[in-house]
mmCIF file of the C-alpha atoms, coordinates in Angstrom:
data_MODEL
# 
_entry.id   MODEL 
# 
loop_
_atom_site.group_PDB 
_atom_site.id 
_atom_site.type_symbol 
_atom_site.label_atom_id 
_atom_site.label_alt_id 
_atom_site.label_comp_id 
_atom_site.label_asym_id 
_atom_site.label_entity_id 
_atom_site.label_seq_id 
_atom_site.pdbx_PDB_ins_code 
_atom_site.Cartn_x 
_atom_site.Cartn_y 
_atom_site.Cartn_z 
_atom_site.occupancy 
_atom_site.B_iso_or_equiv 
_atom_site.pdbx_formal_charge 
_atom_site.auth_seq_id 
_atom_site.auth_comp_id 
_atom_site.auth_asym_id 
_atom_site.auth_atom_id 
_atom_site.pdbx_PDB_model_num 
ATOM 1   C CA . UNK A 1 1   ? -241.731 42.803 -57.678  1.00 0.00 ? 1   UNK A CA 1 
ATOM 2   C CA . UNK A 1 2   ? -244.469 40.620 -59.025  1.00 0.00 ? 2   UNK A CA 1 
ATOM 3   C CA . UNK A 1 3   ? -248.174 40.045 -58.648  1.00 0.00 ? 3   UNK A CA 1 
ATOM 4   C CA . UNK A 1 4   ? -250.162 36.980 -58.405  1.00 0.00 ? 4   UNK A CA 1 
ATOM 5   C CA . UNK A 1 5   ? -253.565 36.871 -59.463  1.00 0.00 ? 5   UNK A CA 1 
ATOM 6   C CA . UNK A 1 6   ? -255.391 34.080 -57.784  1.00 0.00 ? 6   UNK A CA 1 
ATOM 7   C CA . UNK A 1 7   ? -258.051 33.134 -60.716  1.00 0.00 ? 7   UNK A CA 1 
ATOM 8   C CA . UNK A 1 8   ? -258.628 30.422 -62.626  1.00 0.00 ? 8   UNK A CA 1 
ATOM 9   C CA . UNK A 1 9   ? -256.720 31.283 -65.390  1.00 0.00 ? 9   UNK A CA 1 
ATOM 10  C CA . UNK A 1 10  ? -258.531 29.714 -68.685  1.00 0.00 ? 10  UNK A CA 1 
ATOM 11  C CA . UNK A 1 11  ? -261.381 31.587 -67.172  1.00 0.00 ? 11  UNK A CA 1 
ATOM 12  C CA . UNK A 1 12  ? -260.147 34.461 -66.806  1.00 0.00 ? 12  UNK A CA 1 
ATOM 13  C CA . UNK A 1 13  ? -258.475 34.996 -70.205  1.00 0.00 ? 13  UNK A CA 1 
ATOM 14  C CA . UNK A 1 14  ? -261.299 33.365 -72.111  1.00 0.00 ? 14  UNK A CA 1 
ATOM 15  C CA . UNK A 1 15  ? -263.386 36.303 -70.248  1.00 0.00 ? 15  UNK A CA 1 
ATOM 16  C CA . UNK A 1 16  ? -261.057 38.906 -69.542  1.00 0.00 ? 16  UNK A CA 1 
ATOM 17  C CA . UNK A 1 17  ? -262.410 42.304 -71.578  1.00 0.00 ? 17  UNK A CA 1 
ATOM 18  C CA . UNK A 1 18  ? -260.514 45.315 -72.735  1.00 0.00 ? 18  UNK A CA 1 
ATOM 19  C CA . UNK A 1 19  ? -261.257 46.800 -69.575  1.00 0.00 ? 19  UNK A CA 1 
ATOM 20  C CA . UNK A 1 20  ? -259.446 44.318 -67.765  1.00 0.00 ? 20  UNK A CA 1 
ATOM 21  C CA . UNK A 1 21  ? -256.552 44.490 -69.680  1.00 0.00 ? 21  UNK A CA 1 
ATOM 22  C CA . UNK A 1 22  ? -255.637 48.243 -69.470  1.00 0.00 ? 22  UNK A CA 1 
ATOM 23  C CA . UNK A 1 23  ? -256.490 47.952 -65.495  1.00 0.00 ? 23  UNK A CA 1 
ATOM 24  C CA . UNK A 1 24  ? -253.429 45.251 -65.478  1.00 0.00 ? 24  UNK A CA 1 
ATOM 25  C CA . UNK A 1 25  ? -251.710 47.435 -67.876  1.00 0.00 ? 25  UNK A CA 1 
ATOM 26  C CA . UNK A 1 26  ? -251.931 50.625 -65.499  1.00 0.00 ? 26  UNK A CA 1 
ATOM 27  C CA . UNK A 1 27  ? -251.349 48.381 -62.262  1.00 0.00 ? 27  UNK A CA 1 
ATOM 28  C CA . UNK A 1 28  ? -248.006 47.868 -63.624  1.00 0.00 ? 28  UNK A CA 1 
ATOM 29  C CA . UNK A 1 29  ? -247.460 50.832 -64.464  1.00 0.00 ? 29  UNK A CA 1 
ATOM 30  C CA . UNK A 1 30  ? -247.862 52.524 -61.348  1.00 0.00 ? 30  UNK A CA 1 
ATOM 31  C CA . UNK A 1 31  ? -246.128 50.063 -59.282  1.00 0.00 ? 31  UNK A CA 1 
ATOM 32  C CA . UNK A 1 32  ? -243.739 49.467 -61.507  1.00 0.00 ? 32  UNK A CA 1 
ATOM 33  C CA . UNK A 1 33  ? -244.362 45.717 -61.281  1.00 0.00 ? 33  UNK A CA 1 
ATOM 34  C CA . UNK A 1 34  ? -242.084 44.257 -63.646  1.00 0.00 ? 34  UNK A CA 1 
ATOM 35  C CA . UNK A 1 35  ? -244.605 40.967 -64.232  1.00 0.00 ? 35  UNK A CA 1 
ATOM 36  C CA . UNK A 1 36  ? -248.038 40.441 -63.540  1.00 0.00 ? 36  UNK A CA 1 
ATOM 37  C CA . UNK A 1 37  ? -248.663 36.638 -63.492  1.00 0.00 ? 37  UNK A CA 1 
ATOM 38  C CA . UNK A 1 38  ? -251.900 34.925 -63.553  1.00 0.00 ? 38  UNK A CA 1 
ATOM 39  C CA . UNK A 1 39  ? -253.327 31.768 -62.048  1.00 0.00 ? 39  UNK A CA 1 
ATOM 40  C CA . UNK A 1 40  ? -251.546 29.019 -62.193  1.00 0.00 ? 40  UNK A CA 1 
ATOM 41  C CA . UNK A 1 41  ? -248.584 30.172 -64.217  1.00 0.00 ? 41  UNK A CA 1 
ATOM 42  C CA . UNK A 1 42  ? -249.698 28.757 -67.310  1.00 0.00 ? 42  UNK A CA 1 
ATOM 43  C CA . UNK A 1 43  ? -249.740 32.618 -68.931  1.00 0.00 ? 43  UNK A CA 1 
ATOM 44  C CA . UNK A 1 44  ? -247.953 35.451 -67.744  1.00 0.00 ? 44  UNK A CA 1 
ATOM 45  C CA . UNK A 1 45  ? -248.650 39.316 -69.054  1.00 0.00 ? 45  UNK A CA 1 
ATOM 46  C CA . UNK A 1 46  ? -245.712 42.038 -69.655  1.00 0.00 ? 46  UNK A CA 1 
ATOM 47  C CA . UNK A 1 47  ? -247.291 44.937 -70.042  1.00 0.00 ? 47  UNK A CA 1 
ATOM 48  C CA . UNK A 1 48  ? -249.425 44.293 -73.509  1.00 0.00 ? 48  UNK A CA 1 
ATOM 49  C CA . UNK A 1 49  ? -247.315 40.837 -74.335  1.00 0.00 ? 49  UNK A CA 1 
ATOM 50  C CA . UNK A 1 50  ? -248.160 37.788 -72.903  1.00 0.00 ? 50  UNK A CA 1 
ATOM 51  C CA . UNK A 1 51  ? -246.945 34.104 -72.760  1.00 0.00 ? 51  UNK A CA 1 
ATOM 52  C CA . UNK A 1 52  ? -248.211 31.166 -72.457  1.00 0.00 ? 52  UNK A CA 1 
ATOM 53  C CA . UNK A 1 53  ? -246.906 28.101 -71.027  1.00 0.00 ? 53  UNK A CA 1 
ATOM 54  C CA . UNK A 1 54  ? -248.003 24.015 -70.402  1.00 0.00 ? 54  UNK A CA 1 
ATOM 55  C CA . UNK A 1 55  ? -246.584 21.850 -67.652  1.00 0.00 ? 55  UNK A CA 1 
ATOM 56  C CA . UNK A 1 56  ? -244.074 24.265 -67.068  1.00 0.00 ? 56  UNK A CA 1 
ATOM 57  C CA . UNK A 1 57  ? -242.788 24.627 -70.953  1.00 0.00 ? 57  UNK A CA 1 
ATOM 58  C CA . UNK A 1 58  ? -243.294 27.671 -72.627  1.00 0.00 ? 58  UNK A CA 1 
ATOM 59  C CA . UNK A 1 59  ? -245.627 27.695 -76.041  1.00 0.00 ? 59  UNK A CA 1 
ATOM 60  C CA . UNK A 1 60  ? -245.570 31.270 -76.964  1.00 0.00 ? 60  UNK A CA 1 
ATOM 61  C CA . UNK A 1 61  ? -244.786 34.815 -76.259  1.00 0.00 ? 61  UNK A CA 1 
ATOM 62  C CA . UNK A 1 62  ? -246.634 37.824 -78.256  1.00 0.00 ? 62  UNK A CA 1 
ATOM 63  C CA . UNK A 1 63  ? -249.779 39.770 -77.976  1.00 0.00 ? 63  UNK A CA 1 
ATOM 64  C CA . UNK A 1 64  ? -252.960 38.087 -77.132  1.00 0.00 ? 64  UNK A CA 1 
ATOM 65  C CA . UNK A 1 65  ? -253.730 39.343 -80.212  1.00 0.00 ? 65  UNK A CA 1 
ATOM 66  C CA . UNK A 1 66  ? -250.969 37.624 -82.333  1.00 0.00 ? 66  UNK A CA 1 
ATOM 67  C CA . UNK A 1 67  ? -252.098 34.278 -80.243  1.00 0.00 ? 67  UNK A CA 1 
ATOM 68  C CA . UNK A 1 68  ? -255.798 34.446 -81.419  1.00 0.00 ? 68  UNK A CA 1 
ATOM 69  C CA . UNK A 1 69  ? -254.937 34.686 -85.156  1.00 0.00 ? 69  UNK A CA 1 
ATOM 70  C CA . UNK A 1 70  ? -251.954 32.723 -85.233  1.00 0.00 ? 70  UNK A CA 1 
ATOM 71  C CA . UNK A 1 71  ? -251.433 30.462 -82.487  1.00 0.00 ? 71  UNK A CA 1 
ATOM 72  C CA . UNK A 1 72  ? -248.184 28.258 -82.484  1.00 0.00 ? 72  UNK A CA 1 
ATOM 73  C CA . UNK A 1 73  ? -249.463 24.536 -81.548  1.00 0.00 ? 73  UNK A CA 1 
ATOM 74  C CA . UNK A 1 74  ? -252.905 23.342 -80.488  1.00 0.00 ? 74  UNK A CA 1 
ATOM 75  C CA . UNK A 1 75  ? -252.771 23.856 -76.309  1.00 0.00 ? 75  UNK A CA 1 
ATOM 76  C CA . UNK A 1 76  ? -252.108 28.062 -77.509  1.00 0.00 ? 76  UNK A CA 1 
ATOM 77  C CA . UNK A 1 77  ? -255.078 27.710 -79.759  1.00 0.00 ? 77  UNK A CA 1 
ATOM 78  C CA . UNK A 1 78  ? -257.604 26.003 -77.552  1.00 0.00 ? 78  UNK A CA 1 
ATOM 79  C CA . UNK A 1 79  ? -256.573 28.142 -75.092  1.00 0.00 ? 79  UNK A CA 1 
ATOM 80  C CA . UNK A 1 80  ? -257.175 31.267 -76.357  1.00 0.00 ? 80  UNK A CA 1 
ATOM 81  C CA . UNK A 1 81  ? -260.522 32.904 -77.461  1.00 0.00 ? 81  UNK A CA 1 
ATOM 82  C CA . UNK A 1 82  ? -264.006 32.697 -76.440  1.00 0.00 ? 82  UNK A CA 1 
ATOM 83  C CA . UNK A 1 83  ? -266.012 31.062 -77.643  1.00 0.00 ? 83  UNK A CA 1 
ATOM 84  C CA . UNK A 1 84  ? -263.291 28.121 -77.672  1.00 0.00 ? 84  UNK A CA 1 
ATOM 85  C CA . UNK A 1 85  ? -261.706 27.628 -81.263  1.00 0.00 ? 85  UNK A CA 1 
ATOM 86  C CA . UNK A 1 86  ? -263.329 24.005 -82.490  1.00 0.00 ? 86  UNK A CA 1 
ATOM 87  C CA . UNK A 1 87  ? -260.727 21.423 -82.958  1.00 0.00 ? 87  UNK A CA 1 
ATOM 88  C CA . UNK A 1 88  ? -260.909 17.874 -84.111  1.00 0.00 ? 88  UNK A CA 1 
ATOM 89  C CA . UNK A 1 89  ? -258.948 15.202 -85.514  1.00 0.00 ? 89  UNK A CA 1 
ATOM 90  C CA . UNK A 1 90  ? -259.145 14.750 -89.483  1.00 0.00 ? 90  UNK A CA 1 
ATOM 91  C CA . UNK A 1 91  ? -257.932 11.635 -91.407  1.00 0.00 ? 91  UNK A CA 1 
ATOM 92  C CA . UNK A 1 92  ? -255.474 12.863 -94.160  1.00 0.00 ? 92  UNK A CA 1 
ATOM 93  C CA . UNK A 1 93  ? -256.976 11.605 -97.928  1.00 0.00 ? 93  UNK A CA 1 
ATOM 94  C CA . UNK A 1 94  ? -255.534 13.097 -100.885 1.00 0.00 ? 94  UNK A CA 1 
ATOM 95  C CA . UNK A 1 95  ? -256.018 16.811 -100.948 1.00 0.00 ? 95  UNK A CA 1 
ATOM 96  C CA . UNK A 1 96  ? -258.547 16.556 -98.015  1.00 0.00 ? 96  UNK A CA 1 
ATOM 97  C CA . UNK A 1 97  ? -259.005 16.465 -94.321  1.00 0.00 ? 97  UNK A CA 1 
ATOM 98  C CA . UNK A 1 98  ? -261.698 13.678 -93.900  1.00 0.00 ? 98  UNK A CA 1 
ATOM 99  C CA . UNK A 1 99  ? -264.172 13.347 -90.365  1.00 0.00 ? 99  UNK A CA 1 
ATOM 100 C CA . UNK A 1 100 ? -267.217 11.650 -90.605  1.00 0.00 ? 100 UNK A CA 1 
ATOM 101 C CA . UNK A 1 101 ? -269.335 13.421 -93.400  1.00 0.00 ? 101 UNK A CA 1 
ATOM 102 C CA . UNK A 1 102 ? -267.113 16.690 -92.869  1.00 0.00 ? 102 UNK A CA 1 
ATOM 103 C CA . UNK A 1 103 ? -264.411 17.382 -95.994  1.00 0.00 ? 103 UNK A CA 1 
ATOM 104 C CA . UNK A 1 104 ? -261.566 20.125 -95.283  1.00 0.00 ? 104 UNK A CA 1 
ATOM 105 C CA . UNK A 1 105 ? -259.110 21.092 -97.967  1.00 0.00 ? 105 UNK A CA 1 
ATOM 106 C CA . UNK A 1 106 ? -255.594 20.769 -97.514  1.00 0.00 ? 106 UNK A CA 1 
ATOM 107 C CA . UNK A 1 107 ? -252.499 22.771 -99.379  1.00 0.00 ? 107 UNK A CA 1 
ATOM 108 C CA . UNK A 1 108 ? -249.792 21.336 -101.006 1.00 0.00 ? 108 UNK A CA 1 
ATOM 109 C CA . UNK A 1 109 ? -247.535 23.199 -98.111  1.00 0.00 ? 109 UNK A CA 1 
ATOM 110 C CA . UNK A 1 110 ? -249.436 21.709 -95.173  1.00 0.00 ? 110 UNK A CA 1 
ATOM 111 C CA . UNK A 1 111 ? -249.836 17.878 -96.911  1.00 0.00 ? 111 UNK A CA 1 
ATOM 112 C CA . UNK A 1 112 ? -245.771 18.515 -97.462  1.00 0.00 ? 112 UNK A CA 1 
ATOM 113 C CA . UNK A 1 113 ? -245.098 19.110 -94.117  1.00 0.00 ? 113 UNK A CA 1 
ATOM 114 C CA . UNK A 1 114 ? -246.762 15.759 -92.421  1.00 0.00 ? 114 UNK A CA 1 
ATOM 115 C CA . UNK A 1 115 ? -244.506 13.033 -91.169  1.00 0.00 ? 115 UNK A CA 1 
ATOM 116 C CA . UNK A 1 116 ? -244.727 9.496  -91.017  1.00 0.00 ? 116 UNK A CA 1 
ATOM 117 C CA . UNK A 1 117 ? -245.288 10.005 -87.206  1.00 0.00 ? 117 UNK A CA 1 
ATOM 118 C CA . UNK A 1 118 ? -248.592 11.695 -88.050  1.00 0.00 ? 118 UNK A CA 1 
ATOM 119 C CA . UNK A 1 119 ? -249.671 8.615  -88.667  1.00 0.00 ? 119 UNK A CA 1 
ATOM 120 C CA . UNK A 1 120 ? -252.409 9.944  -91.921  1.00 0.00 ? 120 UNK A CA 1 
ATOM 121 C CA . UNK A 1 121 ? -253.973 12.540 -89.459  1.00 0.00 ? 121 UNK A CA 1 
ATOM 122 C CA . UNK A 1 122 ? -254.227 16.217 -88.895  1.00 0.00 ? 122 UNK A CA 1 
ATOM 123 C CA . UNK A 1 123 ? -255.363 18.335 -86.443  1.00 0.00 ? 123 UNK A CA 1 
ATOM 124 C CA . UNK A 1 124 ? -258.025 21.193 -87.823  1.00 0.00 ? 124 UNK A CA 1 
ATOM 125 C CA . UNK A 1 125 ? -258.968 24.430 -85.628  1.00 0.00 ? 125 UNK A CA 1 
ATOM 126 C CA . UNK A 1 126 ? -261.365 27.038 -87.250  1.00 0.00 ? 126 UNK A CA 1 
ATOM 127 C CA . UNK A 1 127 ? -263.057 29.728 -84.629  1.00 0.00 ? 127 UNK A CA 1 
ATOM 128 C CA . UNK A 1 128 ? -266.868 29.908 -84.970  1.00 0.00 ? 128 UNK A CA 1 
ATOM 129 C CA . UNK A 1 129 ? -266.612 33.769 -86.782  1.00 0.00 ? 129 UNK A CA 1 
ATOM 130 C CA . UNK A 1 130 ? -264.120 31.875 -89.358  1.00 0.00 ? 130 UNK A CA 1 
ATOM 131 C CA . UNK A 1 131 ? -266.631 29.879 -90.649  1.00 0.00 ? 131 UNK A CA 1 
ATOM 132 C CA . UNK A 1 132 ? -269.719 30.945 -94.288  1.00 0.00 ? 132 UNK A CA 1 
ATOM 133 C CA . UNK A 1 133 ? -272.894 29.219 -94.446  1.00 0.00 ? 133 UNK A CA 1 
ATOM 134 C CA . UNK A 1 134 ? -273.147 27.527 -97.915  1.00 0.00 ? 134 UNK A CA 1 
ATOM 135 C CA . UNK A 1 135 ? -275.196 25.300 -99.433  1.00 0.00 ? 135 UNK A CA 1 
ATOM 136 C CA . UNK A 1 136 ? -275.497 21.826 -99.280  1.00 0.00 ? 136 UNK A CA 1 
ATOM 137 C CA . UNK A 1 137 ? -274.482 21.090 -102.534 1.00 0.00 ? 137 UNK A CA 1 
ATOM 138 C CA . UNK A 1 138 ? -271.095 23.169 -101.541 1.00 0.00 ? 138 UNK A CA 1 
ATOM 139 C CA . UNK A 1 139 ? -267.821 20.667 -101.916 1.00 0.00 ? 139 UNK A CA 1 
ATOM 140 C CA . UNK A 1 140 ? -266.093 21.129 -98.775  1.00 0.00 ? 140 UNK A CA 1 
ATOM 141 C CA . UNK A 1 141 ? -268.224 21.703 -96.873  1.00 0.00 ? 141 UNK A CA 1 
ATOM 142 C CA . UNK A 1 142 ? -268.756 20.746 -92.734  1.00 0.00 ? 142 UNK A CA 1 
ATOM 143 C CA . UNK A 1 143 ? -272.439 19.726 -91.522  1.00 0.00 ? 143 UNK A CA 1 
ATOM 144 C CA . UNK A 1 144 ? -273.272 20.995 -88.190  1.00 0.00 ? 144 UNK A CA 1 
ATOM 145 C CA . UNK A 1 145 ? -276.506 19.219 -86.826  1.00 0.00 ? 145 UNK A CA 1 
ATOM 146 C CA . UNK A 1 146 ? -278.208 22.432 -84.313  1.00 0.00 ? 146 UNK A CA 1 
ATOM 147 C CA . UNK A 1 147 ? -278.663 21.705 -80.611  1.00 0.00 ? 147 UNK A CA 1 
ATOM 148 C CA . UNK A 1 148 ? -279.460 25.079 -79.675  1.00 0.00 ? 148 UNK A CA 1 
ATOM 149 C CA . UNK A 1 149 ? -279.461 28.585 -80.698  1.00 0.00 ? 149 UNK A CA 1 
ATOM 150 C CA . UNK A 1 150 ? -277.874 31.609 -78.454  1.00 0.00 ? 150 UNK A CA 1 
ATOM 151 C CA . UNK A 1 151 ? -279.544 34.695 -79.780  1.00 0.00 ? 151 UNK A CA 1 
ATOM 152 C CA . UNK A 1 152 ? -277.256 37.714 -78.837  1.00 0.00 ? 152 UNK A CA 1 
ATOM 153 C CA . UNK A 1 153 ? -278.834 40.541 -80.915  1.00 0.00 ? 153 UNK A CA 1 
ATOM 154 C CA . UNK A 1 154 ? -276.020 41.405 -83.061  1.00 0.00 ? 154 UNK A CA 1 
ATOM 155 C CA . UNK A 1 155 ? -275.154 37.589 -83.340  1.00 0.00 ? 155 UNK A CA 1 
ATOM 156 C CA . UNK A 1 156 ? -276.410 34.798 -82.774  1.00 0.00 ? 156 UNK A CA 1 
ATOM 157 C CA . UNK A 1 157 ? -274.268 31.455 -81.406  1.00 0.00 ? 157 UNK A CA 1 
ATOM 158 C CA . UNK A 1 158 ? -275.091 27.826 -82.943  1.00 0.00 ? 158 UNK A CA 1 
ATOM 159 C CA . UNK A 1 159 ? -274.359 24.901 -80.325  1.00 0.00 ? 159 UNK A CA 1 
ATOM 160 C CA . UNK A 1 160 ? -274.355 21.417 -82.343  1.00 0.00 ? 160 UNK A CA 1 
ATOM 161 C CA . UNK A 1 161 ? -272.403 18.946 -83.371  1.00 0.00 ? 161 UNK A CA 1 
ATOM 162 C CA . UNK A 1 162 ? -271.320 16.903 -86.168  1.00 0.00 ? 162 UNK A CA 1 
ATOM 163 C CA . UNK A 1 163 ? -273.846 15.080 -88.188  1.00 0.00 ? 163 UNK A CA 1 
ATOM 164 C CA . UNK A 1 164 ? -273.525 11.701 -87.111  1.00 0.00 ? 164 UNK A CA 1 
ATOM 165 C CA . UNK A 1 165 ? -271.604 12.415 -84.393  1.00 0.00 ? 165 UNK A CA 1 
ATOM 166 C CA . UNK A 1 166 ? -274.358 12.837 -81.647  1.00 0.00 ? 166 UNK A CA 1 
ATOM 167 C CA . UNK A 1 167 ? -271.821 12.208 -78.736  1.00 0.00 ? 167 UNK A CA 1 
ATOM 168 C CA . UNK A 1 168 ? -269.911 14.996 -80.104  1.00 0.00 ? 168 UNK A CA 1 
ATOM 169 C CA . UNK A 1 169 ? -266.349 12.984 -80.059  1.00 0.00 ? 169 UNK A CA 1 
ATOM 170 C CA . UNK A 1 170 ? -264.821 14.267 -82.937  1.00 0.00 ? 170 UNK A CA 1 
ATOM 171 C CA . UNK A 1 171 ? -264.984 17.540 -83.556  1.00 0.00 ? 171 UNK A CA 1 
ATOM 172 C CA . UNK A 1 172 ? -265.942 20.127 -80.757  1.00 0.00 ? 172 UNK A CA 1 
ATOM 173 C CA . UNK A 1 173 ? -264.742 23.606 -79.487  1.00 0.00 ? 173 UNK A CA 1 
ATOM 174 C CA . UNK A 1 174 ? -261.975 23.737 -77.267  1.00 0.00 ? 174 UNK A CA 1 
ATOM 175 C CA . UNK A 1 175 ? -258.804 22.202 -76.605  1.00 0.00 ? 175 UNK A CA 1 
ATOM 176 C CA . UNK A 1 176 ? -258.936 19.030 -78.452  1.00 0.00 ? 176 UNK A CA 1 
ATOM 177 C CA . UNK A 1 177 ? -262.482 19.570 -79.130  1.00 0.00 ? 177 UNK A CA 1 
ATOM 178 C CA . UNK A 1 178 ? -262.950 18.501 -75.084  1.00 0.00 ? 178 UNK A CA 1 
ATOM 179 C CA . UNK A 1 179 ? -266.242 20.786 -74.720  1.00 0.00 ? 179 UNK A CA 1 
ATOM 180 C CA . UNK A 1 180 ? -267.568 17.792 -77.356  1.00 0.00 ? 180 UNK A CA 1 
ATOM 181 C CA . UNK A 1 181 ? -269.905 21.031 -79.342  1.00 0.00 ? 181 UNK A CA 1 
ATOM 182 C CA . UNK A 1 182 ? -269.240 23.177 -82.089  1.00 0.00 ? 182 UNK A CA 1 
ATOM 183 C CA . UNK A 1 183 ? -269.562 26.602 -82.683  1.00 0.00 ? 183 UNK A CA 1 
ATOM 184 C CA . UNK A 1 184 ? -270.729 28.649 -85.299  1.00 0.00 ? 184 UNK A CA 1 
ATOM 185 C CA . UNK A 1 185 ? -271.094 32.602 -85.059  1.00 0.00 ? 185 UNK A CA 1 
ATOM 186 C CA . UNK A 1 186 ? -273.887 33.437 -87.537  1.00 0.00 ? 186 UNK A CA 1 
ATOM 187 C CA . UNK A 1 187 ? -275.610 36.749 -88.434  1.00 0.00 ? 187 UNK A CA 1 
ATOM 188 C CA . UNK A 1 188 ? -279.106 36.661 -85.717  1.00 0.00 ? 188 UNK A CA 1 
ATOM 189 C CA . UNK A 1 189 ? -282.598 34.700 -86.423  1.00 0.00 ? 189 UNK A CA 1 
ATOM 190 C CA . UNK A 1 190 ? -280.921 32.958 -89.454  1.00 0.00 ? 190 UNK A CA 1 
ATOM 191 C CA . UNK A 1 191 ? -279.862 29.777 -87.861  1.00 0.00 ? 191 UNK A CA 1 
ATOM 192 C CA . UNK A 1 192 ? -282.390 26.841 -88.348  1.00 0.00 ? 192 UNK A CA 1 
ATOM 193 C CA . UNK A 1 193 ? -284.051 25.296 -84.880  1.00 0.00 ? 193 UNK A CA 1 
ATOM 194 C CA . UNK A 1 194 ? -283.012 21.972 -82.993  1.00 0.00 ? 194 UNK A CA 1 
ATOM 195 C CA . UNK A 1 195 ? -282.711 19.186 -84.994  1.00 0.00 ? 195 UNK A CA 1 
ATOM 196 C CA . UNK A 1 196 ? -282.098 21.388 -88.216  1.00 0.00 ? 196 UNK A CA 1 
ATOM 197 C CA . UNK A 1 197 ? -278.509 21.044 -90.217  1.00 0.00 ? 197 UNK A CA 1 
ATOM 198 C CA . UNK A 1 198 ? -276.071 24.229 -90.965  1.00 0.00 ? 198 UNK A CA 1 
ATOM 199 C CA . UNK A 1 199 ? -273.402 23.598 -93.801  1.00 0.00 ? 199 UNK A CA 1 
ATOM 200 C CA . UNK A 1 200 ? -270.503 25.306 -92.949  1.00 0.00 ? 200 UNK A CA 1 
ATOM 201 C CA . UNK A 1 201 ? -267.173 26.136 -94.686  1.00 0.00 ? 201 UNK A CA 1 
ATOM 202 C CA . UNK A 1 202 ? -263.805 27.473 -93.215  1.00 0.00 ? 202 UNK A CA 1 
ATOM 203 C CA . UNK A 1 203 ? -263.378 30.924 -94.595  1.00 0.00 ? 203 UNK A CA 1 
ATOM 204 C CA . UNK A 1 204 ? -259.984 31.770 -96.194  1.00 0.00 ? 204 UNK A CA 1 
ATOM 205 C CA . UNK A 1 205 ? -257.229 32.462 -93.954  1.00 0.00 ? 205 UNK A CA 1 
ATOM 206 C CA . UNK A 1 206 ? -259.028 31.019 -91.033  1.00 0.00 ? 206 UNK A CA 1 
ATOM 207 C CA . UNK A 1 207 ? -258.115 27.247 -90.862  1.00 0.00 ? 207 UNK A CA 1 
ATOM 208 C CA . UNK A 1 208 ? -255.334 26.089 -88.389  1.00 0.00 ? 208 UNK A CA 1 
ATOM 209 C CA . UNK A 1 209 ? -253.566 23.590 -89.272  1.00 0.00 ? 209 UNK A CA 1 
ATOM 210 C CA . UNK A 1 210 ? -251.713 21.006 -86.453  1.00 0.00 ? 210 UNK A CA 1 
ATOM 211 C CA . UNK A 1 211 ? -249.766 17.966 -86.601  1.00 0.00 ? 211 UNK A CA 1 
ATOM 212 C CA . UNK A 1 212 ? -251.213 15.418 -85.325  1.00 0.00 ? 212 UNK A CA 1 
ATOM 213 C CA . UNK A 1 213 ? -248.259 14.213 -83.382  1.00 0.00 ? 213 UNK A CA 1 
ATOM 214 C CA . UNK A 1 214 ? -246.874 17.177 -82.263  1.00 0.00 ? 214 UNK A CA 1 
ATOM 215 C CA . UNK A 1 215 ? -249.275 19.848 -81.984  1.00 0.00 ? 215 UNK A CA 1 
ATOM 216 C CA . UNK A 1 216 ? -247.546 22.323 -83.663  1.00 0.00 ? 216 UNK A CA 1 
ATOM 217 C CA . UNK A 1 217 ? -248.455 24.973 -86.379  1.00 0.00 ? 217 UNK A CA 1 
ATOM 218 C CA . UNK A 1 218 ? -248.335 23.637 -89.776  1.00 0.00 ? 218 UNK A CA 1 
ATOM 219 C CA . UNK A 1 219 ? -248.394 25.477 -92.963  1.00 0.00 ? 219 UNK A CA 1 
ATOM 220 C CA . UNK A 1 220 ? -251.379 26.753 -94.299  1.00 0.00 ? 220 UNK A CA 1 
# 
């Protein structure tokens, strides 16, 4: 026996809390539903496992947990997480991930495993809690030019995008960086007002790495 869900699926596992998730659990528990599968049958849950799947293909199987941290290609990743991880498109140059004034460094293991049908480019995905505020004078650094401010109490959310970029076209949150503004999670009434510019850097451990022709995980 199975159970359809009729929601909009990106919605509802973008928003879906830990409440949610044990009430699915239970349902198929109790009757002993072997699937439970949601929207549009791009992800299906199995009990606390999940997987994810695109045009009918499937990207990944393991906890939603497991998908947040580590997320196998670039649909899983933008998929996954709310706020939307921000993703953009980064020319490869040297040791560095290049886009507009925003440097990103690369490993040896990630430069090694581009192909000629990546063309020089790399796809980049950091989540806005993966990210330190550093100074300007920082090397690596990514400057994030403040549109607004969502103060949360505990947190506080900064909506921008990247200096120079006022369209927001390269770098954004989301998959492919479609919602064309990035994210930053930042500790509350510490982010500058409109106008004013936050230098950001990926935190270790927290930049995903894509190819640019594929879409799938690369080394970090």
């Amino acid at each position: 026996m199975v159970l359809f869900l009729k929601v909009f699926l990106t919605e509802f596992i973008a928003e879906m809390g830990d409440k949610t998730q044990l009430m699915l659990i239970a349902l198929t528990s109790k009757y002993k539903l072997k699937d439970i599968i949601l929207g549009t049958a791009a992800a299906i849950l199995v009990l606390n496992g999940m997987a994810v799947l695109a045009g009918g293909l499937l990207q990944q199987v393991g906890t939603p947990q497991e998908m947040y941290e580590r997320p196998a290609n670039e649909f899983v990743a933008g998929f996954i997480g709310s706020p939307a991880m921000n993703l953009g498109t980064f020319t490869v140059d040297g040791e560095w991930a290049k886009i507009g004034p925003a440097r990103v460094p690369l490993s040896e293991a990630t430069r090694a495993a581009l192909t000629p049908e990546d063309g020089g480019k790399i796809k980049i995905g950091f989540r806005p809690e993966g990210l330190d505020v550093v100074d300007e004078s920082v090397e690596g650094t990514i400057p994030v030019e403040v549109d607004f401010v969502e103060e949360l109490g505990s947190d506080a959310y900064v909506y921008g995008h990247l200096v120079g970029d006022e369209r927001g076209e390269g770098l954004g949150s989301g998959a492919e960086g479609t919602n064309k503004q990035l994210i930053v999670r930042v500790p509350p009434r510490t982010a500058p007002g409109r106008g004013g510019v936050l230098y950001v850097r990926i935190r270790e451990g927290q930049q995903h790495n894509f190819s640019a022709a594929t879409g799938v995980r690369l080394p970090e």
